[in-house]
C-alpha positions as CSV (number, residue, x, y, z in Angstrom):
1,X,-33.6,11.9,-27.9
2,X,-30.9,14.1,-27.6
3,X,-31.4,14.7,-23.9
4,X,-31.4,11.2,-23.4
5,X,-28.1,11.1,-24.8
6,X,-26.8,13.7,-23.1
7,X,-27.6,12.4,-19.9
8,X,-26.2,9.0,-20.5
9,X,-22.6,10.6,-21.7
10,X,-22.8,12.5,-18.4
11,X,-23.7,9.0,-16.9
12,X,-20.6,7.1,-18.3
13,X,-18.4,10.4,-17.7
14,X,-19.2,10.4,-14.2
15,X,-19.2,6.9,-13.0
16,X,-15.9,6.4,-15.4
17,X,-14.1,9.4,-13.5
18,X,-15.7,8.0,-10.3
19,X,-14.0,4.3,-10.9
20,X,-10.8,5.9,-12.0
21,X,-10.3,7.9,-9.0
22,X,-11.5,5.0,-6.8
23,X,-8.7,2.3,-8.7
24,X,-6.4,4.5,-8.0
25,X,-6.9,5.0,-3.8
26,X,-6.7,1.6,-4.0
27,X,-3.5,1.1,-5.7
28,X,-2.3,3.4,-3.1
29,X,-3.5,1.8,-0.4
30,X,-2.0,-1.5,-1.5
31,X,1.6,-0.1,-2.6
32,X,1.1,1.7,1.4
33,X,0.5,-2.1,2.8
34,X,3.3,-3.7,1.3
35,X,5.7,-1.1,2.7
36,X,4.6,-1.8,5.8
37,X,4.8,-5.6,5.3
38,X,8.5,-5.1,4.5
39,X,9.0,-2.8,7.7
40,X,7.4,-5.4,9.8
41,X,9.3,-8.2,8.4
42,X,12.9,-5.9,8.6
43,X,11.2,-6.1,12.9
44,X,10.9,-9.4,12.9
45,X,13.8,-10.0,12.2
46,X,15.6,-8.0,14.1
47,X,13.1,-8.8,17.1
48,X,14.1,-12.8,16.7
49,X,17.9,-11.8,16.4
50,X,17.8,-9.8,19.4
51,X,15.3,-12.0,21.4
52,X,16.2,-15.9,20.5
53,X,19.6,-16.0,18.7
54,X,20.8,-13.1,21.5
55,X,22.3,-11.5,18.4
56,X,22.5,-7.7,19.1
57,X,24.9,-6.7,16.6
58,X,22.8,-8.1,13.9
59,X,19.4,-6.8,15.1
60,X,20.3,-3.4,15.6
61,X,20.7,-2.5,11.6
62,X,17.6,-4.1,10.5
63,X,16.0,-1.8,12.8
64,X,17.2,1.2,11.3
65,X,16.7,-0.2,7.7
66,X,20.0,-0.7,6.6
67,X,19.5,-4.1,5.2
């Protein structure tokens, strides 16, 4: 009985430790893919200023991040 036990704490310990490092890769992989959707909406931006409203003063700082 006590081996039994044993091996089902090591069990939980494991696949807890296992779930917590795997919640956290995602976390970072979604906090990762919203900085990139803000960088690609800043280029967007700056990409329609440049290329339909022939705005080149007002792209060029959204490039570089400065709004």
């Amino acid at each position: 009985m006590a081996l039994i036990s044993l091996g089902v704490a090591l069990t939980s310990v494991s696949y807890n430790t296992w779930r917590n490092e795997r919640t956290e890769y995602n976390c970072n992989v979604r906090a990762a893919c919203f900085q990139l959707f803000r960088k690609l909406a800043d280029f967007e931006r700056a990409v329609f200023l440049a290329q339909y409203d022939r705005d080149t003063s007002r792209a060029v700082p959204a490039l570089a991040g400065a709004m």
